[in-house]
C-alpha positions as CSV (number, residue, x, y, z in Angstrom):
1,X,0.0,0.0,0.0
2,X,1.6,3.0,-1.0
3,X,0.7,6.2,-2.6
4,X,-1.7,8.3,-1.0
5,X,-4.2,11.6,-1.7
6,X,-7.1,12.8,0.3
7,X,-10.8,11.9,-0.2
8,X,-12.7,13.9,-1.7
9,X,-16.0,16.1,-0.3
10,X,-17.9,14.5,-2.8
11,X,-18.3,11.3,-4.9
12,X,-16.9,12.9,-7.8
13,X,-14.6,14.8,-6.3
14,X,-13.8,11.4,-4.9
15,X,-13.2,10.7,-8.4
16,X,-11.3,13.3,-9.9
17,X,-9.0,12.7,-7.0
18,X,-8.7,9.0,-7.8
19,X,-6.7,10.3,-11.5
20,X,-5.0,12.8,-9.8
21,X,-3.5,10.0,-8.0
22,X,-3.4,7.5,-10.9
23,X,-1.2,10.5,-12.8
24,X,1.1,11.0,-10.3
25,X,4.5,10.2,-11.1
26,X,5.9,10.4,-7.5
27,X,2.9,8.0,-6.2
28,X,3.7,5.7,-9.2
29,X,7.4,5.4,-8.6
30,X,6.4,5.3,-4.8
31,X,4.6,2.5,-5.1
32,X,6.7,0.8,-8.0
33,X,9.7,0.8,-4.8
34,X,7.6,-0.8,-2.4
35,X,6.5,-3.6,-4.8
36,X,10.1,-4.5,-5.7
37,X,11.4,-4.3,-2.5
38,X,8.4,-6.5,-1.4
39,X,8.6,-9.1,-4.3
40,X,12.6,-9.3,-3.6
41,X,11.4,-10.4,0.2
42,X,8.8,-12.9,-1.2
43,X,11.5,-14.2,-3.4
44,X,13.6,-15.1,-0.1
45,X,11.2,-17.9,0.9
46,X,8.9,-18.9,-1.6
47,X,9.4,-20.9,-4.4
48,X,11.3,-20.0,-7.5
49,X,8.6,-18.7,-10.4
50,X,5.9,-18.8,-7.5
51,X,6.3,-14.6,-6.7
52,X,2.9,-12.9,-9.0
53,X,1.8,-8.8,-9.0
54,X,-1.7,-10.4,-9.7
55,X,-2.9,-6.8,-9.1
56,X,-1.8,-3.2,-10.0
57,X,-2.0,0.3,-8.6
58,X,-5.6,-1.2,-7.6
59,X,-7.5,1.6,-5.5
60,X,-9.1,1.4,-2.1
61,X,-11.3,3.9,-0.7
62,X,-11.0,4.5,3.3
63,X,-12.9,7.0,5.2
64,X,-10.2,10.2,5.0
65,X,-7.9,9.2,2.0
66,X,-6.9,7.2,-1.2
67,X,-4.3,4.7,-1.4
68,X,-3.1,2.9,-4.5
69,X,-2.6,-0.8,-4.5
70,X,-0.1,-3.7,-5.4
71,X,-0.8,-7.5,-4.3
72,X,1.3,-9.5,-4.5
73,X,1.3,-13.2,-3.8
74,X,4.5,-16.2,-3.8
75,X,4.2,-19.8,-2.7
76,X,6.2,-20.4,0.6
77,X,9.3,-23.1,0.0
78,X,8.8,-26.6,1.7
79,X,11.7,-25.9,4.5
80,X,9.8,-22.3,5.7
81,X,7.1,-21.7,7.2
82,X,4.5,-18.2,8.2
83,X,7.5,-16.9,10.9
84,X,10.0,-17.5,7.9
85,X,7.8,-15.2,5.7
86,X,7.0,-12.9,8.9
87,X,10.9,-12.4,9.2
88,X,11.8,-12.2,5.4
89,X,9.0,-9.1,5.1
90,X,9.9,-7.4,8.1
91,X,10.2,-4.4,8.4
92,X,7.6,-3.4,5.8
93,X,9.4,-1.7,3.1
94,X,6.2,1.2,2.9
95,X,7.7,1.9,6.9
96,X,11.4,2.2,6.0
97,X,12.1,2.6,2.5
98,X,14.9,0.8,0.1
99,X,17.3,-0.6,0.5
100,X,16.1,-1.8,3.9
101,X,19.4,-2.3,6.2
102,X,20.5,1.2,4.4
103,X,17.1,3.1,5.2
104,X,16.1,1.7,8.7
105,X,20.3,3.0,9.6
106,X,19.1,6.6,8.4
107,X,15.8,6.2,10.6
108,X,17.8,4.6,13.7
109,X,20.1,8.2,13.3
110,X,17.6,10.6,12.4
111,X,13.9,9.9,14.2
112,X,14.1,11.7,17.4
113,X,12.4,9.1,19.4
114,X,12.0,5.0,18.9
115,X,9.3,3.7,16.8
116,X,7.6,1.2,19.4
117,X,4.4,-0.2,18.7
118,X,4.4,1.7,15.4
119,X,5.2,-0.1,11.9
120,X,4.8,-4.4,13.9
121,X,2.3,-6.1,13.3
122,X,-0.6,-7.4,15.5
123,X,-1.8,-11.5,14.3
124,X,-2.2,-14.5,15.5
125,X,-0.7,-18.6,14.8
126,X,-3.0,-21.0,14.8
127,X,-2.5,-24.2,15.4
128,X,-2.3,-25.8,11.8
129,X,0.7,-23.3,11.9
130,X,-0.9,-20.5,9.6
131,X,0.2,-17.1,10.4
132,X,-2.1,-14.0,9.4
133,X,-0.3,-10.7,10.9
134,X,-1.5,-6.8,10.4
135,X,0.8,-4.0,10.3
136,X,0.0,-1.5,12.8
137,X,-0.6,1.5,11.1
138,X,-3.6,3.6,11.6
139,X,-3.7,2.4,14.7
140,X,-4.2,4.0,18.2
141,X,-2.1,3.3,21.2
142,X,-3.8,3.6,24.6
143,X,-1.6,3.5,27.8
144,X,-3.0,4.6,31.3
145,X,-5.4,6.7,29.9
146,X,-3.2,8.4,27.0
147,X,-3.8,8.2,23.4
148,X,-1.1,7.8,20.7
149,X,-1.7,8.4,16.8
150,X,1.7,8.4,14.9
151,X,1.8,8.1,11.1
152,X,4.2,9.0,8.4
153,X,4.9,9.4,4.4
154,X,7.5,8.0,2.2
155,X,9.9,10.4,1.2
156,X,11.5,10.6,-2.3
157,X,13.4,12.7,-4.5
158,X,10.5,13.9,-5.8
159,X,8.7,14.7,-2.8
160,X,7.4,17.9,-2.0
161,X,8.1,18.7,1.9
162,X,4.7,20.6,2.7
163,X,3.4,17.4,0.7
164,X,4.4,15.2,2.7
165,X,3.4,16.9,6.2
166,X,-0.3,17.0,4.8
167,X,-0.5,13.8,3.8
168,X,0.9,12.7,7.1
169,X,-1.9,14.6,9.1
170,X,-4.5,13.5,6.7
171,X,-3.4,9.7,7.4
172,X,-3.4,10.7,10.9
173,X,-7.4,12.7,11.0
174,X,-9.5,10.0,11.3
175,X,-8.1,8.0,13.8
176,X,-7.9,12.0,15.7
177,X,-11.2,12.4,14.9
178,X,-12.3,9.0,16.7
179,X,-10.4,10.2,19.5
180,X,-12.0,14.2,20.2
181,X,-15.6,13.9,18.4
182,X,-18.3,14.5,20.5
183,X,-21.4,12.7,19.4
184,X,-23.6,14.9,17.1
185,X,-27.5,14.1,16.4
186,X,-28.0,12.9,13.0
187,X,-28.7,15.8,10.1
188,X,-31.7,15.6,7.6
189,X,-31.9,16.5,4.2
190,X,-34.8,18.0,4.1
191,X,-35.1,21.6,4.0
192,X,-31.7,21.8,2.2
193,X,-33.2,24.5,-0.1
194,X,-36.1,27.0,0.4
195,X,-39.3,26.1,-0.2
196,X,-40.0,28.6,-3.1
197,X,-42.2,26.0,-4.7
198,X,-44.5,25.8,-1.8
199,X,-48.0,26.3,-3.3
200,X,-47.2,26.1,-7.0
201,X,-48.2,23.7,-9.4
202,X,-45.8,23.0,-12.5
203,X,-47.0,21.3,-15.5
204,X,-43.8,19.4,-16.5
205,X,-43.9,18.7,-20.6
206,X,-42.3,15.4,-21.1
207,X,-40.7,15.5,-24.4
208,X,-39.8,11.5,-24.3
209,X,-36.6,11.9,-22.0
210,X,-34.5,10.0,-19.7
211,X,-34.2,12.6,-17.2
212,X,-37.4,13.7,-16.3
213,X,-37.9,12.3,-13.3
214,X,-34.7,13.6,-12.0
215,X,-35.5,16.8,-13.1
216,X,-39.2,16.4,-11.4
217,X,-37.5,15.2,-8.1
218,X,-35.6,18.7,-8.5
219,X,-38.9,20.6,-8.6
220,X,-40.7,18.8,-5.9
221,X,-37.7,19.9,-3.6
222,X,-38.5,22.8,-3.2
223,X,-42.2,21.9,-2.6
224,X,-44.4,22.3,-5.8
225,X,-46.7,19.9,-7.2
226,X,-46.0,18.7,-10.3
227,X,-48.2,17.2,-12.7
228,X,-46.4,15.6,-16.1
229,X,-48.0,14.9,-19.3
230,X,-46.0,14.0,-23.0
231,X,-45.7,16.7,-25.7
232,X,-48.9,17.1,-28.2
233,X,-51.0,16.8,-25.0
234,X,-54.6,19.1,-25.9
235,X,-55.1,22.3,-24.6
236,X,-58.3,21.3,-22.1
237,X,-55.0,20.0,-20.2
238,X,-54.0,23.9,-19.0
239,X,-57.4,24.4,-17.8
240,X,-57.8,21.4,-16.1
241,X,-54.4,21.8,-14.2
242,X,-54.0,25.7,-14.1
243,X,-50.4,25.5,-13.8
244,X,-48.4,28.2,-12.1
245,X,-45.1,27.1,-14.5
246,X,-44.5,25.2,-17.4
247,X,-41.7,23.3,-17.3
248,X,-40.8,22.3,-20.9
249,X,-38.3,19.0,-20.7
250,X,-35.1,18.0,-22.6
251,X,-35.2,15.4,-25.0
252,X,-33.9,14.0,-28.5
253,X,-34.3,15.1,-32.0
254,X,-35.6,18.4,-32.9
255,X,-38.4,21.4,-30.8
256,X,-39.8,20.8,-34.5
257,X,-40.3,16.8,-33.3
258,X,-42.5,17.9,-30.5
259,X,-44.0,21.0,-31.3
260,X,-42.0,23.4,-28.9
261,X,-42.8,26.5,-30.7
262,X,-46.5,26.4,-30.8
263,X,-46.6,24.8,-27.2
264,X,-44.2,28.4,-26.1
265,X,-46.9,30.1,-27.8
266,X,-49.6,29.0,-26.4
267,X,-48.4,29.4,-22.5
268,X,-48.0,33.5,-24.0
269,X,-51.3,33.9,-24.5
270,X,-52.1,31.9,-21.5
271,X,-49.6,34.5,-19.3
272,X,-48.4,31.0,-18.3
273,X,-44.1,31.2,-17.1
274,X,-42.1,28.9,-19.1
275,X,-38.5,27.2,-17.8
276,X,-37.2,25.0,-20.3
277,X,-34.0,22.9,-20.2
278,X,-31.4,21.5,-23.0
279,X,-34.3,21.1,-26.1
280,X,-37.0,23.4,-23.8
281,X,-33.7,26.1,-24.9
282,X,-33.6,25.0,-28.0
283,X,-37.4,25.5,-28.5
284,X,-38.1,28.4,-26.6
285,X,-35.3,30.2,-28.7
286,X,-37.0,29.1,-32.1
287,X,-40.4,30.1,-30.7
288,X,-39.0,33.4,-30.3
289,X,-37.7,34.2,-33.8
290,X,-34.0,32.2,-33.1
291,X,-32.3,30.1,-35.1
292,X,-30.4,26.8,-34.2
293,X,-27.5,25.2,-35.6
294,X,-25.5,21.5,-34.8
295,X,-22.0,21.5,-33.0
296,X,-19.2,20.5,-34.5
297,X,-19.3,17.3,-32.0
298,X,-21.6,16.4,-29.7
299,X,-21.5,17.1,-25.8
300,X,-23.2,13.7,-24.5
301,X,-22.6,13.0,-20.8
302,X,-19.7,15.3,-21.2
303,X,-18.9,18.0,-18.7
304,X,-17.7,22.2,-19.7
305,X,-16.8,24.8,-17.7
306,X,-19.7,27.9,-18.0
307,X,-19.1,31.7,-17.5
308,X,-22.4,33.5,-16.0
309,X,-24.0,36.4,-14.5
310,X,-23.8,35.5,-11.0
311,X,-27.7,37.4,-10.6
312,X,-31.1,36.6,-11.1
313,X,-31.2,32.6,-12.0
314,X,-27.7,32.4,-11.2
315,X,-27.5,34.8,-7.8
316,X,-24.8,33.6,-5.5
317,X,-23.5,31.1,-8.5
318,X,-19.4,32.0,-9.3
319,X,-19.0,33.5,-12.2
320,X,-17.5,30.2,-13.4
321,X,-18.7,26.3,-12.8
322,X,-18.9,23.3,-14.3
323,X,-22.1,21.6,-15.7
324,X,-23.0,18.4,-17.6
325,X,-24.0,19.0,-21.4
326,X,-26.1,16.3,-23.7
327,X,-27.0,17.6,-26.8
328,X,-26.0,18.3,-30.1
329,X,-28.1,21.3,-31.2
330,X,-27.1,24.8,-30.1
331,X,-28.4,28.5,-30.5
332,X,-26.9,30.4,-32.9
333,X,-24.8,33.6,-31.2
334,X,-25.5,35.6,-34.3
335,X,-29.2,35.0,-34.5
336,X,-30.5,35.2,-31.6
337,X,-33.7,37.6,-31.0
338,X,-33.2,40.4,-29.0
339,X,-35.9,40.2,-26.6
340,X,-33.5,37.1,-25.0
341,X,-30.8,37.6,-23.0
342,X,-27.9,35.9,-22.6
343,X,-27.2,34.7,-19.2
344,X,-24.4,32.0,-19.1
345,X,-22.1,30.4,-22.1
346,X,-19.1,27.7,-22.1
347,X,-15.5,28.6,-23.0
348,X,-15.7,28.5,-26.6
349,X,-18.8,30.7,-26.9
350,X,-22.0,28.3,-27.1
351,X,-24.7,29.9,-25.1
352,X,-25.9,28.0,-22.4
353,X,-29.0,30.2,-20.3
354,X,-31.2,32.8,-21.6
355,X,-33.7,34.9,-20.3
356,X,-36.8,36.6,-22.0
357,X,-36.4,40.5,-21.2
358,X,-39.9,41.5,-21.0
359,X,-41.6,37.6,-20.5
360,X,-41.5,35.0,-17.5
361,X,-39.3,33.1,-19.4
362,X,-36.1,31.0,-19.1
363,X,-34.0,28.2,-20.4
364,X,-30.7,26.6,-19.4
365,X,-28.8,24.3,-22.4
366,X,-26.8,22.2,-19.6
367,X,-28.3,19.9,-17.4
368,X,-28.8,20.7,-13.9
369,X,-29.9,17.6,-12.9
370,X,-26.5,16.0,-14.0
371,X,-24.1,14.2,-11.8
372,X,-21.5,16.8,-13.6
373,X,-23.4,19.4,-11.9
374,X,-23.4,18.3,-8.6
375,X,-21.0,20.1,-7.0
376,X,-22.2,22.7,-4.4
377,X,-25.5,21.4,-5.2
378,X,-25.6,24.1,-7.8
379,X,-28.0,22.4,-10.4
380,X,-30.6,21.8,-7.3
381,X,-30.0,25.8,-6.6
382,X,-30.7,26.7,-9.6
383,X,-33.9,25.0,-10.0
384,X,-35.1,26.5,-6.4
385,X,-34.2,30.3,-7.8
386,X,-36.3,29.3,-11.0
387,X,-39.3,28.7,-9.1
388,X,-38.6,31.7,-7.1
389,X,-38.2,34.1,-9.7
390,X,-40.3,32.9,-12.5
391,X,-43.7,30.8,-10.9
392,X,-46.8,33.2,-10.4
């Protein structure tokens, strides 16, 4: 086990953490030490061609940090036995660096105060003369009432110093943590946003799409009622629900497929707000006199960075953030009316939020409800100020 970042505050931070890692040179040649130094004491009692890496910079998740990975396994020789391969391994390379007798001299001269408990193992023999043995690590020492944490990083030519002390503390938190907490009552989740839905009904158009209900759960967060019916429905339907929003979904193919502009114009005469998101853009653009074009290459389950103005839909949003993207249709810059506003667009210039000027109407082209846009919970924000600022 060696190689080592900190966890992440969220699952996909988790992740982008996880090929931080995996593209670190340092951790990499880190690792690649240990591995060699451990297959060279495997080698010492196990038999010849028997010493496998059956697994590689493998990662495991623990409650504070990352490590990467390498097992290895060997076939003990008939005249050794578990305290041979105790002996052979001891001390654990990751705990004293290579070469052994060389490195464990530098620590005996340099470490300020013995080792102890810290780097042996705890196990057990059992009687068929199997040996299973931890390395104590992570591990807290208790003695007449006093608690010890120690931990420490492998140091290398490539090491940054201030590095290296972070990563000892963050091997060292948790166990710290277990140590001072105090006991806290369990949080809930609800009430995470306002409730600026509370008392409105949204009509949610369903233009065939896989993320509806997402987007639904989204809505009913912040405590509307929603009531969803598919594209082409008949127009007894606004009557029937008398809908403080209209919520026009994503979905594939064209607005033309599904009859956006006419369904835009009919919630005008009807004084009815409109939010529409990735083709409810796309339609609520054409329906207002803009014009559409494809992108070079499409932006399916991909992520981009978005510039906006941090007011109105976007109030409290930084100016930049990242957002997940699935389509392939985009407004034109160049064509687009001028009773819309422009309210967000990626790096390269594709508009990505728009605003009616004079209308209660919006649109975002990315997907709030995206896993890409999860961080800060900004997608979920975003929906809450939409029903804030645009349901009657």
């Amino acid at each position: 086990i060696s190689g080592t970042i900190r966890r992440g505050a969220t699952p996909l931070e988790d992740a982008d953490h996880i090929l931080e890692l995996l593209n670190s040179a340092k951790d990499e040649a880190e690792l690649t030490m240990c591995t060699d130094v451990d297959r060279n004491d495997k080698a010492r009692v196990c038999k010849a061609g028997s010493v496998q890496v059956i697994g590689r910079r493998m990662i495991e998740i623990y409650s504070r940090l990352i490590h990467t990975v390498d097992h290895v396994i060997g076939e003990l020789r008939d005249d050794c036995d578990g305290f041979d391969a105790l002996l052979s391994h001891m001390w654990a390379c990751t705990l004293t660096g290579s070469p052994k007798p060389a490195a464990m001299q530098r620590i005996e001269d340099l470490e300020n105060s013995a080792r102890g408990w810290y780097g042996g193992c705890i196990g057990m023999v059992l009687f068929n003369g199997n040996l299973n043995t931890g390395i104590t690590i992570r591990t807290v020492h208790l003695e007449d009432g006093v608690a010890s944490v120690r931990a420490g990083a492998t140091l290398l030519y490539d090491s940054e110093p201030d590095e290296e002390e972070r990563e000892t503390r963050t091997k060292a938190e948790a166990l710290i943590h277990a140590i001072l907490a105090r006991e806290t009552p369990p949080t809930s989740a609800n009430g995470a946003i306002p409730p600026t839905g509370r008392g409105k009904k949204v009509l949610f158009v369903d233009n065939r799409d896989s993320f509806v209900h997402t987007l639904g759960d989204y809505v009913r967060q912040t405590g509307a009622e929603i009531v969803t019916v598919r594209a082409g429905f008949p127009e007894r339907i606004f009557d029937e629900i008398d809908p403080d929003l209209v919520f026009i979904s994503p979905g594939p193919g064209t607005p033309r497929d599904f009859g956006l502009s006419e369904l835009v114009q009919r919630c005008v005469e009807r004084r009815l707000p409109l939010f529409g998101v990735c083709l409810g853009l796309q339609g609520m653009v054409e329906a207002f006199g803009g014009e559409l074009e494809v992108l070079n290459e499409p932006m399916h389950g991909k992520d981009s960075r978005i510039t906006c103005v941090p007011e109105g839909l976007f109030a409290g949003f930084p100016e930049e953030f990242v957002a997940g993207r699935y389509h392939s249709l985009f407004a034109r810059p160049d064509a687009l009316p001028d009773c819309l506003r422009v309210l967000a667009r990626t790096e390269d210039g594709v508009i990505m939020a728009v605003e009616h000027r004079d209308y209660p109407a919006a649109a975002v082209q990315f997907h709030p409800e995206s896993i890409l846009t999860l961080k800060d919970d900004l997608g979920l924000k975003l929906i809450s100020q939409m029903m804030a600022r645009l349901a009657k």
